[in-house]
Each structure stands twice: as C-alpha cells, then as structure tokens.
N, CA, C and O of each residue as an XYZ file, in Angstrom:
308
protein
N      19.410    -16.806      0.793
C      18.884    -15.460      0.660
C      18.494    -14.953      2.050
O      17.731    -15.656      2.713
N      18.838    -14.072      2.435
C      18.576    -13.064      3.958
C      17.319    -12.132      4.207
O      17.044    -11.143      3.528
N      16.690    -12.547      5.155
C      15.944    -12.094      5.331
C      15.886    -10.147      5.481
O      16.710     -9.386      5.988
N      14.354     -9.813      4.701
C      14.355     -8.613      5.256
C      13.835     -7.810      6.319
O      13.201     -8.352      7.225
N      14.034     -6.575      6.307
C      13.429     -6.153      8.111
C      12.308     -5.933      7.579
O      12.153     -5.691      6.382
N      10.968     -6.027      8.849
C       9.863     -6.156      8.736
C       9.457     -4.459      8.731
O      10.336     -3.649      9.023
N       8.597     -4.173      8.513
C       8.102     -2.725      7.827
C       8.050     -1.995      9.490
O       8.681     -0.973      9.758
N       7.432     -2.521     10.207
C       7.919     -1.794     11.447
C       8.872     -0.796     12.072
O       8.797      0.381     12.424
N      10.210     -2.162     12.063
C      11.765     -1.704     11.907
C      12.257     -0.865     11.026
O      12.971      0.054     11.428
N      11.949     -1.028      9.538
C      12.115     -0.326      8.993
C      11.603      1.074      9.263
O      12.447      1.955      9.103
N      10.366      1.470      9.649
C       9.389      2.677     10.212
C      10.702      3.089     11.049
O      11.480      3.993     10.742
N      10.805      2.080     12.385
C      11.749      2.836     13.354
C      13.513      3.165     13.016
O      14.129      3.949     13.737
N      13.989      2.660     12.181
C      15.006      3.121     12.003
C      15.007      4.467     11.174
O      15.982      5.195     10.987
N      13.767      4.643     10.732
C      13.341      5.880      9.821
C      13.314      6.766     11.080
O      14.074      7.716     11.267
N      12.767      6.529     11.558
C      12.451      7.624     12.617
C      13.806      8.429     13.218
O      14.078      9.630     13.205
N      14.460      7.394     13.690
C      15.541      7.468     14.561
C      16.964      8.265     13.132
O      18.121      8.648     13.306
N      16.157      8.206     11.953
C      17.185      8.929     11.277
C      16.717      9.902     11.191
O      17.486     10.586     10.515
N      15.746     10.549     11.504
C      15.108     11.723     11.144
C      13.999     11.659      9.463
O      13.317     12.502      8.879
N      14.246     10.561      9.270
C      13.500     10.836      7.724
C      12.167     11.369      8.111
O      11.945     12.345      7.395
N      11.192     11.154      8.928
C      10.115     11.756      9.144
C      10.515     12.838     10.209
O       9.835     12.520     11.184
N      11.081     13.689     10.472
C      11.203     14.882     10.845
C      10.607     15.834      9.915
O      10.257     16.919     10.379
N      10.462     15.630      8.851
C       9.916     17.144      8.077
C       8.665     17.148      8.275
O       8.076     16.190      8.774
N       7.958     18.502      7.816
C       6.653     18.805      8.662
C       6.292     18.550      7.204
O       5.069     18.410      7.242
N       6.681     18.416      5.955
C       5.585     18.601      4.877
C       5.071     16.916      4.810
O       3.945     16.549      4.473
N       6.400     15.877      5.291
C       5.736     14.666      5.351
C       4.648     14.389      6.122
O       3.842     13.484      5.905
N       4.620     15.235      7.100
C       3.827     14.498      8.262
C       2.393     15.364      8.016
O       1.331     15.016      8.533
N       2.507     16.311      7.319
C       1.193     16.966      7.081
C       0.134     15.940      5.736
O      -1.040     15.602      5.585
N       1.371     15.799      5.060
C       0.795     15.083      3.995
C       0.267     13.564      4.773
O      -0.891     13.191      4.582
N       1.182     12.771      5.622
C       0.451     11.620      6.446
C      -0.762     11.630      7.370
O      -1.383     10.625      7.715
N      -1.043     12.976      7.755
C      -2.422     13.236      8.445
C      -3.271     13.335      7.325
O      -4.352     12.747      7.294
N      -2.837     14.068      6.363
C      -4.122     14.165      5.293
C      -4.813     12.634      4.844
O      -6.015     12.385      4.752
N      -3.602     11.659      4.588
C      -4.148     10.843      4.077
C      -4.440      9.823      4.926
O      -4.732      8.761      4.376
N      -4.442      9.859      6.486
C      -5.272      8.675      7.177
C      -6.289      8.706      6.827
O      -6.639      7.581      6.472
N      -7.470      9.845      6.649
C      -8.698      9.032      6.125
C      -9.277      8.354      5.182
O     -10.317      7.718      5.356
N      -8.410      8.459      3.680
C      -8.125      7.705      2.702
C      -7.903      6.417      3.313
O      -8.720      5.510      3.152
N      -6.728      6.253      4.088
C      -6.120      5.118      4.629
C      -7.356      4.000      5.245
O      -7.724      2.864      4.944
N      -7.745      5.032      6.276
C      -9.398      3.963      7.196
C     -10.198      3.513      6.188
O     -10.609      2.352      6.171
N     -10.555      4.602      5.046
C     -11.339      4.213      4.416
C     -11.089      3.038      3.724
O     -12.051      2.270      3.756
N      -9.691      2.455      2.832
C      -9.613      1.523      2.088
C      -9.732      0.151      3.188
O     -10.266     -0.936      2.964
N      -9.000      0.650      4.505
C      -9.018     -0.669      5.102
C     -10.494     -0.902      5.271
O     -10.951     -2.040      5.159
N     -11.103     -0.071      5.483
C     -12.492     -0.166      5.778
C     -13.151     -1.134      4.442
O     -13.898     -2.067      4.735
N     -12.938     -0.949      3.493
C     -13.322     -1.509      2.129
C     -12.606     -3.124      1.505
O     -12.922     -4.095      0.817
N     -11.753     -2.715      2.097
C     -11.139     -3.720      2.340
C     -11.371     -5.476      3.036
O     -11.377     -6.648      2.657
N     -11.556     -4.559      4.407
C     -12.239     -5.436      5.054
C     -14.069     -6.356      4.542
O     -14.303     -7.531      4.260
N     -14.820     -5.360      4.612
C     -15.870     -5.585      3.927
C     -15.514     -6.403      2.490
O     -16.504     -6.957      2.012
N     -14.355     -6.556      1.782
C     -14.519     -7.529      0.879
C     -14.135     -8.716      1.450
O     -14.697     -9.807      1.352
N     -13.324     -8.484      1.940
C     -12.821    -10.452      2.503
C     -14.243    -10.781      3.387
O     -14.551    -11.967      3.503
N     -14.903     -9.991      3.861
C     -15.704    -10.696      4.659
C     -16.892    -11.649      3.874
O     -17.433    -12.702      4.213
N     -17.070    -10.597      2.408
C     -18.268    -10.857      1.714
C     -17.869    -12.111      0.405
O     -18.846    -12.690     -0.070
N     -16.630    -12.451     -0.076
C     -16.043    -12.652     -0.952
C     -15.724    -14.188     -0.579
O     -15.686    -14.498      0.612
N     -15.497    -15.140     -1.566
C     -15.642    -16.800     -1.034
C     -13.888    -15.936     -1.324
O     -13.539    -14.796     -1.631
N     -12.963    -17.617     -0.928
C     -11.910    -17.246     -0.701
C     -10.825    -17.586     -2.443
O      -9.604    -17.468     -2.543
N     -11.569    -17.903     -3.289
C     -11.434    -18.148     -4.570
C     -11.968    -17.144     -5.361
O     -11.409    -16.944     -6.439
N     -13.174    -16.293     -4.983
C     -13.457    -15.075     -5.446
C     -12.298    -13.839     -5.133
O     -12.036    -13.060     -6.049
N     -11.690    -13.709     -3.946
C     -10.687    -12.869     -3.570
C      -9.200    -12.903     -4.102
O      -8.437    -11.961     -4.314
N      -9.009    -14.272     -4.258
C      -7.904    -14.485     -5.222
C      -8.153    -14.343     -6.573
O      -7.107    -14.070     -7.163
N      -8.939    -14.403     -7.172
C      -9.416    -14.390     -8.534
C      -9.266    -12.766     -8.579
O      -8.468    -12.343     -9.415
N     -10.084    -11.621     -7.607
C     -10.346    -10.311     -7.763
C      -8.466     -9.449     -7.736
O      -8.006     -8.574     -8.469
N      -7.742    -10.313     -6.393
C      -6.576     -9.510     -6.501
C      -5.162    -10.421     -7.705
O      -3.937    -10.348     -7.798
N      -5.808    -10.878     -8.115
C      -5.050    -11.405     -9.484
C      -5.221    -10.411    -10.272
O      -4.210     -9.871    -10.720
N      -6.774     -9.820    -10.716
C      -6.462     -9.142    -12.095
C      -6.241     -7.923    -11.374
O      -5.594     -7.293    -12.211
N      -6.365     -7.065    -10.233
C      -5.893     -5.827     -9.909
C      -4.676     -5.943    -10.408
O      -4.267     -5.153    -11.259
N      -3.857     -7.065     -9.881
C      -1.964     -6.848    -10.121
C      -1.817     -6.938    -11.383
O      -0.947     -6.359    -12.032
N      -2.900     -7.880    -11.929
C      -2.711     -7.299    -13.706
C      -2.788     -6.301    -14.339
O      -2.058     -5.621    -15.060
N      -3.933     -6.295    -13.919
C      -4.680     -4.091    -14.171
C      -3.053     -3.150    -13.924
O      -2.607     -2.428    -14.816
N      -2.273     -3.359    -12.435
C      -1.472     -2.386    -12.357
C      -0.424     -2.653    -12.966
O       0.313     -1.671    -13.051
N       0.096     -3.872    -13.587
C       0.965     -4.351    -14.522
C       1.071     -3.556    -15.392
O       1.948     -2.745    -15.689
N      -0.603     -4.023    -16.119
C      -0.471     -3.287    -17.588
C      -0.491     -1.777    -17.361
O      -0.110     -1.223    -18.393
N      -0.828     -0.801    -16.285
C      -0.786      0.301    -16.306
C       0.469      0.779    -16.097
O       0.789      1.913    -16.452
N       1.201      0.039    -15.563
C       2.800      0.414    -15.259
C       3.923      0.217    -16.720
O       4.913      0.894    -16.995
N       3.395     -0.828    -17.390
C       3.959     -0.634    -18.536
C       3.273     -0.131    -19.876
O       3.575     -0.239    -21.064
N       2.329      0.403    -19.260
C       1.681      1.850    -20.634
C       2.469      3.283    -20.069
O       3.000      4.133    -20.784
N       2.405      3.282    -19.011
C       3.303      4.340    -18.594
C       4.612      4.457    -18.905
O       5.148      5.482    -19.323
N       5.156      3.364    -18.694
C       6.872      3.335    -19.054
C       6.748      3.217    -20.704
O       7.843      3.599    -21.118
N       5.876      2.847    -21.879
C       5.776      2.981    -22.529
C       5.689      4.412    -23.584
O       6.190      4.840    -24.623
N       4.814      4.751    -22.663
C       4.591      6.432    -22.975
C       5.382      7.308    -22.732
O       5.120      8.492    -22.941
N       6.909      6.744    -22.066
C       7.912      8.223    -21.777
C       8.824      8.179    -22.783
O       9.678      9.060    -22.882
C-alpha cells in the first residue's frame, strides 16, 4: 500500500492549482482562524490536564458520538 502526501503538500499543490485563489474561500478561512486558535487552545489545555488513559477513553467516545451522528443523518435522508 503507497504512501500518502502529507497535508502540507497537499496544501501546496492546492495552491499552485489555484484552488485557493477564490476570495470567498479565503474570506471564509480568515473568519474561521479564531474558531481554529480557540479549539487548539482547548485542546491543548486537555492533554495537559487529562492522564493519558483519560484522553484515550474521552476521544474514543467523541468518534463514537460522530459515528452515531453520521449515521442518524444518512439515516434521515
């Protein structure tokens, strides 16, 4: 199995195609850096506070949580 490009590369070959040339993307990407700081911000503050069995335990049931919300949704169309 082959490896994939790292999100970076991927960013820059975006670039270099123009996919972020439009102004409505890039308005919408300023809006949401402070969303962005903020989660890392929250983020951070949990790994710091969290044993390392509490953090795995917490992002286990998120991916469950978004599991089951992804298939109530696909359910509901």
């Amino acid at each position: 199995m082959g490896q994939s490009p790292s999100n970076p590369v991927v960013c820059r070959l975006f670039a270099v195609a123009g996919v972020y040339a439009e102004l409505p993307l890039l308005l919408l990407a300023l809006c949401l850096l402070p969303a962005m700081a903020v989660g890392l911000w929250v983020g951070l503050r949990l790994t710091l506070r969290l044993s390392r069995e509490a953090f795995v335990r917490l992002v286990t049931w998120l991916v469950l949580a978004s599991g089951i919300a992804l298939i109530g949704r696909y359910l509901s169309t």
